[in-house]
N, C-alpha and C positions, 0 to 999 in steps of 0.2 A: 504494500500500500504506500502510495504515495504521499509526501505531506499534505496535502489539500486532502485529502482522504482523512488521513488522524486528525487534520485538525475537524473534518465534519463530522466524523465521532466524535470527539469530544465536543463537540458544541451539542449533537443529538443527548450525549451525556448529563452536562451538564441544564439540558432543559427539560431533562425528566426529573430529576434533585430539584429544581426549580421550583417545580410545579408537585413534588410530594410523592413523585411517581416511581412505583418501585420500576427498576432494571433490571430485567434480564438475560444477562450475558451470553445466553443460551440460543438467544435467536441473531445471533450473528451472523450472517454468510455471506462470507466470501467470494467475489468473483471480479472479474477485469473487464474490458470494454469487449473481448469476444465472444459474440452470440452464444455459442455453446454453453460458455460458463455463466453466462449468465444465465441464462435459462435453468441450469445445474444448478446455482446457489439458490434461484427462486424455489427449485423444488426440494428442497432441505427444507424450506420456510412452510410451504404450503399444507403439511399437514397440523401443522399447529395449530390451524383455524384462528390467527390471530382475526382484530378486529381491523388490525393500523398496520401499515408498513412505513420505511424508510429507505430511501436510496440516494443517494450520497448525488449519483447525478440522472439524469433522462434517460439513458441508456441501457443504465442497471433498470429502473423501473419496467423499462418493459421487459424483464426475464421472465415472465409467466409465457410470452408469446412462445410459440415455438418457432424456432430457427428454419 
């Protein structure tokens, strides 16, 4: 990860403490600007049925699409 990457974690971090909200370190995933991995990191996330995501930039976001 790049510095623009840690620092949008920790800002993501620092505005869940903010706001009272617990973190859980466990829905982190990982991936890069290539299709495939993204796709792969969305689907590590997916069964968690969260309510919220986060992605650092547009590109990750769309990793649910299929490549």
């Amino acid at each position: 990860m790049n510095k623009s990457g840690y620092d949008r974690l920790e800002g993501y971090k620092n505005g869940m403490q903010a706001c009272g909200l617990a973190l859980d370190e466990g829905v982190n995933a990982k991936g890069d600007f290539i299709k495939q991995s993204r796709y792969f990191a969305m689907q590590q996330l997916l069964p968690r049925e969260s309510d919220v995501g986060f992605a650092a930039v547009d590109r990750m976001a769309i990793g649910p699409l299929r490549w």
